[in-house]
C-alpha positions in Angstrom: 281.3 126.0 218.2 281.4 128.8 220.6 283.9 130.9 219.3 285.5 130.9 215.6 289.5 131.2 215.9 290.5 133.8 213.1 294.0 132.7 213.6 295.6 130.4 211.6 292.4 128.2 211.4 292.0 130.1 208.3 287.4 130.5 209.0 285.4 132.9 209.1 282.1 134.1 210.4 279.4 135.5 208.2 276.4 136.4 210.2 273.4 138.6 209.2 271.2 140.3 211.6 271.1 137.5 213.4 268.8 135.7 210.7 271.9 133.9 208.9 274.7 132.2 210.2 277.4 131.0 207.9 280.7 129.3 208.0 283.3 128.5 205.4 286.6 127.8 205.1 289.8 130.8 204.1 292.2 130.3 201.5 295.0 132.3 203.0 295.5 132.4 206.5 295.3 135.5 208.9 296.5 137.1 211.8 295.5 139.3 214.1 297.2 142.2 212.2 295.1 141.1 209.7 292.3 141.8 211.6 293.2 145.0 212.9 294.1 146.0 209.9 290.5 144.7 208.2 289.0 147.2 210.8 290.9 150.2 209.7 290.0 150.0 206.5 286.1 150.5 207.0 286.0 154.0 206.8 283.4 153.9 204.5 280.8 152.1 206.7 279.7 152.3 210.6 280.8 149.7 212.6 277.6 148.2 213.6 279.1 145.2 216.4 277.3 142.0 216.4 280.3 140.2 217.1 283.2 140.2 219.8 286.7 139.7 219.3 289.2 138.4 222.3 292.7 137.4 222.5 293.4 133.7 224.6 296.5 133.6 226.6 298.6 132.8 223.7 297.7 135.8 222.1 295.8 134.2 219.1 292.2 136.0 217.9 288.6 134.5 218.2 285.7 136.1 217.4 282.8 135.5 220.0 279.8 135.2 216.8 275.9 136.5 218.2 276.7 138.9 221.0 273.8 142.1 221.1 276.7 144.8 221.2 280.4 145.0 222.6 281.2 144.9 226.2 284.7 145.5 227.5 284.7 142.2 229.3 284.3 140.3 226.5 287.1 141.4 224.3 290.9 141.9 225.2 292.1 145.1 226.0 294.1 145.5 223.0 291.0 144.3 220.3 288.4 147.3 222.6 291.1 149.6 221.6 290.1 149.6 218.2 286.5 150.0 218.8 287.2 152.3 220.9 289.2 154.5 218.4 286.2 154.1 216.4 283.6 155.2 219.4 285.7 158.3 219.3 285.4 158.9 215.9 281.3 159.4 216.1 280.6 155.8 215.3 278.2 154.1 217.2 279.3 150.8 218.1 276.7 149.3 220.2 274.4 148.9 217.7 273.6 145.1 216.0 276.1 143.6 212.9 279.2 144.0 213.2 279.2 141.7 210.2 282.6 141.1 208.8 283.9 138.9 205.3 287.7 138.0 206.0 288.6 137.9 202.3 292.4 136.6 201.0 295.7 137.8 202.6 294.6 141.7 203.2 291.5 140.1 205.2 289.0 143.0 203.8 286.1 143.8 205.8 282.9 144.1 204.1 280.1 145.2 205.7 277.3 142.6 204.7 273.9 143.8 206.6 272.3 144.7 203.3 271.6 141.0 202.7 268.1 139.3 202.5 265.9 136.9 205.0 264.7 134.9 202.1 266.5 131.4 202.0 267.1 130.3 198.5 267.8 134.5 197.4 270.1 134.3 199.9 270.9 130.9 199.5 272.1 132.0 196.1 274.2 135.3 197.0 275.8 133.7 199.8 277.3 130.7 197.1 278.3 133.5 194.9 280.1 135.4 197.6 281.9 132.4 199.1 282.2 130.7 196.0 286.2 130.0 196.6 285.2 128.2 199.7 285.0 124.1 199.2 281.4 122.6 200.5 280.1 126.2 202.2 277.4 125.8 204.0 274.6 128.3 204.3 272.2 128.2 207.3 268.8 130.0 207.6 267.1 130.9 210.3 263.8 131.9 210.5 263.4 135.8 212.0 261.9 134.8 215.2 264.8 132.8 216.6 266.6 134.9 218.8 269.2 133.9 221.4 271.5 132.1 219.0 275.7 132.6 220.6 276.7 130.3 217.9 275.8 127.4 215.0 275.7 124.7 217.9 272.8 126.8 219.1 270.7 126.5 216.3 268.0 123.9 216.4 268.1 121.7 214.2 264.6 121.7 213.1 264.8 125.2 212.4 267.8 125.4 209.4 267.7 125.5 206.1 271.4 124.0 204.9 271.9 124.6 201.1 275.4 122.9 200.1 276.9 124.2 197.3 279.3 122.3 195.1 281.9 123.1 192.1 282.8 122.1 188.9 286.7 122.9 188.0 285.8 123.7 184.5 287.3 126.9 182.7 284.1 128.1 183.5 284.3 128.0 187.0 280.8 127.7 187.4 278.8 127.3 191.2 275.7 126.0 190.8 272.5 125.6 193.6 271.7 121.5 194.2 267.8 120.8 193.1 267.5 123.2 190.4 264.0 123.4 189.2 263.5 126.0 186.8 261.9 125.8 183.3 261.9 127.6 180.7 257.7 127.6 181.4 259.1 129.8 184.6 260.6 132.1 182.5 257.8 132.8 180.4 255.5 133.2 183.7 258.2 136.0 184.4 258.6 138.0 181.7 254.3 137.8 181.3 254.4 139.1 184.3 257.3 141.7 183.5 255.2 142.6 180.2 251.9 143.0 182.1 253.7 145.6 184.6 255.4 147.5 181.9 253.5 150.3 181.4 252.3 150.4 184.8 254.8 152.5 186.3 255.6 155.5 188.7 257.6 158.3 189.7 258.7 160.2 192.4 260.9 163.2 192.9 262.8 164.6 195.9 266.0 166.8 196.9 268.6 167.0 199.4 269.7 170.5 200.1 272.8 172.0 199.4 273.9 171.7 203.4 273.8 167.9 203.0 275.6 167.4 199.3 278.6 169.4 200.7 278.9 167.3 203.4 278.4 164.7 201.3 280.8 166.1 199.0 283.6 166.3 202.4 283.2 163.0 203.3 283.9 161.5 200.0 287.1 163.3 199.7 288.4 162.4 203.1 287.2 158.7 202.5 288.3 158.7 199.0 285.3 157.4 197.2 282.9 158.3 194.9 279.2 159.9 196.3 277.8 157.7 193.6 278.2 154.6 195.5 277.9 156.4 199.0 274.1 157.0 197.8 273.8 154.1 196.2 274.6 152.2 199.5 272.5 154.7 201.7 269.6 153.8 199.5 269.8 150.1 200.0 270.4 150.3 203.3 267.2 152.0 203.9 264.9 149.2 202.2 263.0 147.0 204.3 264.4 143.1 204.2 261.2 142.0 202.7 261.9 144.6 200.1 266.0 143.8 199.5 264.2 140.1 198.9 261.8 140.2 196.2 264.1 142.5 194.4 266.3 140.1 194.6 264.4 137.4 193.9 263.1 137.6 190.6 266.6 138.4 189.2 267.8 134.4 190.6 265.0 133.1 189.5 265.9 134.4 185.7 269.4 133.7 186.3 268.8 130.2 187.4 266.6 129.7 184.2 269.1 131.2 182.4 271.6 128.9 183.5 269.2 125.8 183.1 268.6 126.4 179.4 272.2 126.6 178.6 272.4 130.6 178.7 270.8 130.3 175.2 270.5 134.2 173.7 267.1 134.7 172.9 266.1 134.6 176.5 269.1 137.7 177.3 266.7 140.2 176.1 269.6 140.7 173.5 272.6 140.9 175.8 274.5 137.6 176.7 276.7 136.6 179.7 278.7 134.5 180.5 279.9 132.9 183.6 283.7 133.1 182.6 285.7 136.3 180.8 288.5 136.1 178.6 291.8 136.8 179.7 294.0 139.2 177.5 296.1 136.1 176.9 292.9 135.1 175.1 292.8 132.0 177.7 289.4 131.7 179.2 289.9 132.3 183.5 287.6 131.4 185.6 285.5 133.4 188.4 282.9 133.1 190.7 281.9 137.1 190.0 283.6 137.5 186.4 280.3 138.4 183.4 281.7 139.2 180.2 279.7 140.8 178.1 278.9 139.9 174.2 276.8 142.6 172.7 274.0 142.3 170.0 274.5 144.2 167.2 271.3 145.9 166.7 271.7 147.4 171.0 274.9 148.2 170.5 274.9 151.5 170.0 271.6 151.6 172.3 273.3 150.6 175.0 276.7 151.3 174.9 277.0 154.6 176.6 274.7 153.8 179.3 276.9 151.6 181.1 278.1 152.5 184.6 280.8 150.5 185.6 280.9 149.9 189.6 281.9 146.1 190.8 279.6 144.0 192.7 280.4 144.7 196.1 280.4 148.6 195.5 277.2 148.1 194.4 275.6 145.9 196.5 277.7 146.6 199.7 278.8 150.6 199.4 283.0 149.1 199.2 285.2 151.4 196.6 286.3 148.8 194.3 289.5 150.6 193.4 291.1 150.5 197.2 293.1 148.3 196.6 296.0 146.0 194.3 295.3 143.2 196.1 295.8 140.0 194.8 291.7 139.6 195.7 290.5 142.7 193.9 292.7 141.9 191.2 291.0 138.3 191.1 287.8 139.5 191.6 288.0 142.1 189.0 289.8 143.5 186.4 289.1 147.2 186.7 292.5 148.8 188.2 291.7 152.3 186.7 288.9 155.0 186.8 285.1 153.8 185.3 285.6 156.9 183.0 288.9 155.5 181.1 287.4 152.0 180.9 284.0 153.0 179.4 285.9 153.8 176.6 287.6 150.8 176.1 284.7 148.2 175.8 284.1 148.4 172.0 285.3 144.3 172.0 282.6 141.7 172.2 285.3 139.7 174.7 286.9 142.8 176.3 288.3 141.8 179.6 287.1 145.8 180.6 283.5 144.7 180.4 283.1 143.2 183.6 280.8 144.1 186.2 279.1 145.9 183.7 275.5 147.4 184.8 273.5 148.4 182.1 270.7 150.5 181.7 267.5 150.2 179.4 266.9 153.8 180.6 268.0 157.1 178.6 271.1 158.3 180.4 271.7 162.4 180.7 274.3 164.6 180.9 275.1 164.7 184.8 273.2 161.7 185.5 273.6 158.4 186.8 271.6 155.2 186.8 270.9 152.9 189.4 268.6 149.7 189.2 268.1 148.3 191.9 266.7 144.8 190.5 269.8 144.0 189.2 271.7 143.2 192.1 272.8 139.6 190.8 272.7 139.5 187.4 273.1 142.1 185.0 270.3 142.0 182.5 268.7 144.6 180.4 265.6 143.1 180.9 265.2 143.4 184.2 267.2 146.7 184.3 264.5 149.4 186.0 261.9 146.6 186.0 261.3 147.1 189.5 263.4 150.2 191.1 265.7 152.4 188.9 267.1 155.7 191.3 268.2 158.5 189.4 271.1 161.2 191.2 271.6 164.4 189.6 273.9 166.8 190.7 272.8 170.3 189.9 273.3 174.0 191.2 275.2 172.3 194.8 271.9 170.2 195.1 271.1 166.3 194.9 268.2 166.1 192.7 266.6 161.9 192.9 264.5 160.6 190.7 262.8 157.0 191.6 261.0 155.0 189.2 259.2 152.1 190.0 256.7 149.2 188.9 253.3 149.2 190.3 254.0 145.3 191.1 256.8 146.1 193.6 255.5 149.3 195.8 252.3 151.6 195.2 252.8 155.6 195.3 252.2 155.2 199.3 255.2 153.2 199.5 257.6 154.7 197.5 257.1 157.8 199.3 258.1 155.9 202.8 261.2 154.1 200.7 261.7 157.8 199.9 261.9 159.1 203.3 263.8 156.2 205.0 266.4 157.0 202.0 267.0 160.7 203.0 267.2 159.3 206.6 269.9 156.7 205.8 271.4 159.6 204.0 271.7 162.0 207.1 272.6 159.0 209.2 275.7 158.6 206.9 276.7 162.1 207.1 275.9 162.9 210.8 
């Protein structure tokens, strides 16, 4: 396979740094204007290119996967226009990952570089992402391999397939083959998570009021909230090794979880689910969809520390409210601002409560909280347990707060996680 035909053939490419390759199969078909019009809409990130697009004599798209950076004799002259429109916008596009998800009939584009090296973490994320996709197939490369144009090149002694199958149950559950969790691995976790508890630190810095006005500007031209335009500079500037074990111990819980039947006493008092109720009262299935059901005694604990950003804006910087879609509208149910829906998850089934992140830390005026550990599942157990990143807006300045176990980075190391995160900062806004 030396080129993926995006026309039509209804595939796509997933490729991170070149350390993953992954192929599944589209719903919805696309065409080119799809494309092009996937490209215009990723204002919000830089186009990093790891892949080429070209145009055969019919016309039809194909992406060329693995190339270092773009060169104008690999793509068409009409597909270089668009990068090139980009290249005059400040963007650099010769840099690595131009990594794209073609997603239903408006072909989003989501950048996806903020993804791990470790196989069965991202074994895990990758099923969840492509979990409409019949018998995806996930390769793993190890880092070293370099040189790899497309899947045919990959040795074969060098991949890590993970197949991932489905059950058509209300549920719509996806679940990893050769599950091996116990409930002995859970305990091992939250010894682990008790041991670390009071060992914790925290650092404080500021960015100046130069860099939250034009932080402030580029929000309102792009439309988004500087909420999750921190919150995906932040990630972006943690180390792969570091995006891993965060990642990590939140599937291992989850698969435990999942093992054990999703029984409440090991939700640290908060259940999900794998499915959310419809306001028909019919149970709809979804690969992302948690519903929450609350304890009563957290409650009133937890309620008002609930932040409500979708998965991808979390995890990948996208604005979930860009769109009507018929994907964003499958993939969640929020069509209106966080503030109105906070208000309207009193229910124990409320539709509203999806992708829900929660909080186990007290919540200010003015503030926000971010965990960082709680990238696939939602817990209030392991909200904070291993990063939690405070923003405070104050007198034109960003004031940040990070908190962090003892087990996941010393003080040495927060203070470089610090620094690369007010470098992915300015990067954003240069």
């Amino acid at each position: 396979m030396d080129k993926i035909k995006i026309v039509s053939a209804r595939h796509f490419l997933f490729e991170v740094e070149p350390v993953v390759s992954f192929v599944g199969k589209l719903k919805s078909e696309l065409s080119f204007d799809d494309f092009k019009k996937a490209l215009r809409k990723l204002e919000v990130r830089e186009p990093l290119i790891n892949c080429s697009v070209t145009l055969d004599e019919d016309g039809e798209a194909y992406l060329l996967p693995g190339t270092a950076k773009i060169e104008p004799k690999n793509i068409s002259a009409q597909a270089f226009e668009l990068i090139d429109e980009r290249r005059k916008c400040g963007f650099d596009v010769t840099k690595r990952l131009f990594d794209f998800f073609l997603i239903g009939s408006e072909a989003i584009a989501v950048f996806a570089h903020t993804l791990v090296a470790d196989a069965k973490s991202l074994a895990y994320f990758a099923g969840e992402i492509a979990g409409y996709a019949d018998n995806s197939l996930v390769s793993v490369l190890p880092n070293q391999i370099t040189g790899i144009n497309s899947v045919d090149d990959i040795p074969s002694d060098s991949v890590t397939p993970i197949t991932f199958s489905r059950t058509n149950s209300l549920n719509d559950k996806w679940r990893l083959k050769e599950q091996k969790y116990t409930l002995a691995d859970y305990e091992k976790l939250k010894k682990a998570y008790d041991k670390t508890k009071s060992e914790e630190g925290k650092l404080f810095f500021e960015l100046d009021e130069k860099t939250a006005d034009r932080l402030k500007e580029l929000c309102r031209e792009l439309k988004i909230d500087r909420l999750s335009l921190l919150t995906y500079a932040f990630w972006s500037s943690l180390k792969m090794n570091e995006r891993a074990r965060l990642l990590k111990k939140i599937r291992i819980y989850f698969d435990v979880r999942k093992r054990l039947g999703e029984p409440k006493e090991l939700c640290g008092g908060t259940y999900y689910t794998r499915h959310v109720l419809a306001p028909s009262g019919k149970a709809k299935g979804g690969f992302l969809r948690q519903a929450s059901v609350f304890h009563k005694k957290l409650y009133n604990k937890y309620i008002n520390n609930f932040l409500f950003f979708n998965y991808i804006t979390f995890f990948m910087g996208l604005d979930p409210f860009l769109s009507d879609s018929q994907y964003f509208s499958s993939f969640c149910s929020l069509k209106s601002k966080p503030s109105e829906k906070i208000a309207k998850t009193r229910g124990a089934k409320s539709p509203e409560a999806l992708c829900v992140r929660q909080y186990n830390l007290e919540q200010k005026s003015g503030e926000a909280l971010f965990g960082f550990s709680d990238i696939i599942m939602l817990e209030p157990f392991f909200a904070g347990e291993s990063m939690a990143v405070t923003w405070t807006f104050f007198n034109g300045k960003i004031k940040v707060v990070m908190q962090y176990k003892k087990d996941f980075c010393d003080d040495e190391t927060a203070k470089r996680i610090a620094d690369r995160a007010v470098l992915s900062i300015e990067s954003l806004l240069s």
